[in-house]
C-alpha positions as CSV (number, residue, x, y, z in Angstrom):
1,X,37.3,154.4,130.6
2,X,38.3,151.8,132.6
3,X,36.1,150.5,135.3
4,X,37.4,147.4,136.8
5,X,41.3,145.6,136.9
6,X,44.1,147.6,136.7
7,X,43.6,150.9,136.3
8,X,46.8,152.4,135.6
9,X,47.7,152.6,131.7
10,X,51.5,152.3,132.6
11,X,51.4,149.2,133.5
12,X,48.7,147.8,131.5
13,X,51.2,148.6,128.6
14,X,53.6,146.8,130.4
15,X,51.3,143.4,130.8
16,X,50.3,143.4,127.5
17,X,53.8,143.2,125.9
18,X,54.8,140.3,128.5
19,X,54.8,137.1,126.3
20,X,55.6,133.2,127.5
21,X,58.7,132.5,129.5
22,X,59.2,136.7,129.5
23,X,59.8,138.3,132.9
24,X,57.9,140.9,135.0
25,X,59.8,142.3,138.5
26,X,57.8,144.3,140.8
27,X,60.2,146.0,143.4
28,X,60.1,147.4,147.1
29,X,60.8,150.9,147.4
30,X,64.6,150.6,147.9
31,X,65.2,148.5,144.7
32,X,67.7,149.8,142.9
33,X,67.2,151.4,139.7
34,X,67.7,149.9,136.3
35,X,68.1,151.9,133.1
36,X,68.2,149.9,131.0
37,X,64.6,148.2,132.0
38,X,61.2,150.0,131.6
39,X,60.1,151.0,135.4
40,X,56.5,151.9,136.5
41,X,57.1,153.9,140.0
42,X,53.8,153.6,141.8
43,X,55.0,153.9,145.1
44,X,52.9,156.8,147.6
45,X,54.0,156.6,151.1
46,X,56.1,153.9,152.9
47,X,54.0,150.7,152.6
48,X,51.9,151.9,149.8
49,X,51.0,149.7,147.3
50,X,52.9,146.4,149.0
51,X,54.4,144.3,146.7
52,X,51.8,141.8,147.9
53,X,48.8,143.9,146.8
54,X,50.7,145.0,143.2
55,X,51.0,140.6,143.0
56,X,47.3,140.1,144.0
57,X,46.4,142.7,141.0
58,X,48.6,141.5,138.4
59,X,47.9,137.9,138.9
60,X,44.2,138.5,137.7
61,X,45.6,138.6,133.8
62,X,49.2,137.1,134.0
63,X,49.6,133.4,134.4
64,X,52.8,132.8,136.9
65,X,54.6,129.7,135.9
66,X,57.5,130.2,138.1
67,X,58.6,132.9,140.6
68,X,61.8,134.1,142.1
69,X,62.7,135.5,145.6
70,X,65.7,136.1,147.3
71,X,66.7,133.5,149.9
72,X,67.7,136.4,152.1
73,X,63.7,137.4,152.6
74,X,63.2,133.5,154.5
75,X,66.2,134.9,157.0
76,X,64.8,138.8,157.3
77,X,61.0,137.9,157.8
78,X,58.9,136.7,160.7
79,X,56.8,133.8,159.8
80,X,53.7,135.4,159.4
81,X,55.6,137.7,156.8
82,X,56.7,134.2,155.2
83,X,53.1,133.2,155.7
84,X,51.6,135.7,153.7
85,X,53.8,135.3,150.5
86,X,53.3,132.0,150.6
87,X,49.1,132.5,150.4
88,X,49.9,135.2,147.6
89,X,52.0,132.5,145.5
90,X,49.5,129.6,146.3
91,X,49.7,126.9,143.2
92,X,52.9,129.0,141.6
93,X,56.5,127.4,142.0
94,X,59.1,129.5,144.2
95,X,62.7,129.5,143.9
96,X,65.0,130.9,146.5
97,X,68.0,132.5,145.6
98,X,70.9,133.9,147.1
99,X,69.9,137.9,146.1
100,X,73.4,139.4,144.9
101,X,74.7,136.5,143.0
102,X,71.5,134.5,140.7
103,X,68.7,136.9,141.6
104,X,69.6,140.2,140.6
105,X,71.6,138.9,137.7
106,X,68.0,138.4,136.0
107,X,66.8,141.5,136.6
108,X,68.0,142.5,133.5
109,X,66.3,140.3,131.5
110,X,62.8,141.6,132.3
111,X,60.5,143.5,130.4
112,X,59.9,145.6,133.0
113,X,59.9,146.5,136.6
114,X,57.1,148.0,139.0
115,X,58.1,149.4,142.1
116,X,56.2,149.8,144.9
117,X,56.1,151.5,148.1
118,X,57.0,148.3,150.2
119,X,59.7,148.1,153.3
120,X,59.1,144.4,153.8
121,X,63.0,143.0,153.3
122,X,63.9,141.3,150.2
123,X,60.2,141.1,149.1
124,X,61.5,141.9,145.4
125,X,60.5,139.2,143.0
126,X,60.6,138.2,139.6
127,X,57.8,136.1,138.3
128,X,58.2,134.7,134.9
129,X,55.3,133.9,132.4
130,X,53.7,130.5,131.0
């Protein structure tokens, strides 16, 4: 049994079949839905996990070498909601794009999705492996 890390098998499986330059999403809660891409729902209750706390975990055993983010999240949050990615991406390259038109388009290129129970606006982000 597993003590310590990630605990849930789902997306364990899903970490361990990421390989370089492949592409992990983890979602708000009003993402929308993908068939076509494996999805690990581990959202509770509104704010629970936070897409924040699902990065914090994963980033123990996945190396980031470059993230997305919709450009539309710098306009919808405060700067202490700016802030706060900003710690959580620390040393990991950003790119902001406009949300409808370059970032969702990569969405489907992923080799998976995790979706939590966020509200934060446009906290969706893609992070791509080294």
């Amino acid at each position: 049994m597993l003590k310590t890390g990630i605990l849930n098998p789902a997306i364990n499986s899903l970490l361990s079949r990421v390989r370089h330059t492949n592409m992990l999403v983890i979602a708000d809660r009003g993402f929308p839905y993908w068939p076509m891409i494996e999805t690990v729902d581990i959202s509770l209750v509104d704010g629970t996990p936070t897409v924040l706390q699902v990065l914090a975990a994963v980033r123990e055993n996945f190396v980031i070498g470059q993230a997305y983010m919709a450009e539309e999240f710098l306009a919808a949050n405060d700067e202490e909601a700016r802030a706060r990615f900003t710690r959580a991406f620390e040393g990991v390259p950003v790119s902001f794009e406009p949300h409808e038109a370059q970032f969702k388009p990569r969405v489907p290129r992923a080799i998976g999705l995790i979706r939590t129970g966020d509200s934060t606006p446009y906290s969706n982000m893609i992070l791509v492996s080294a």
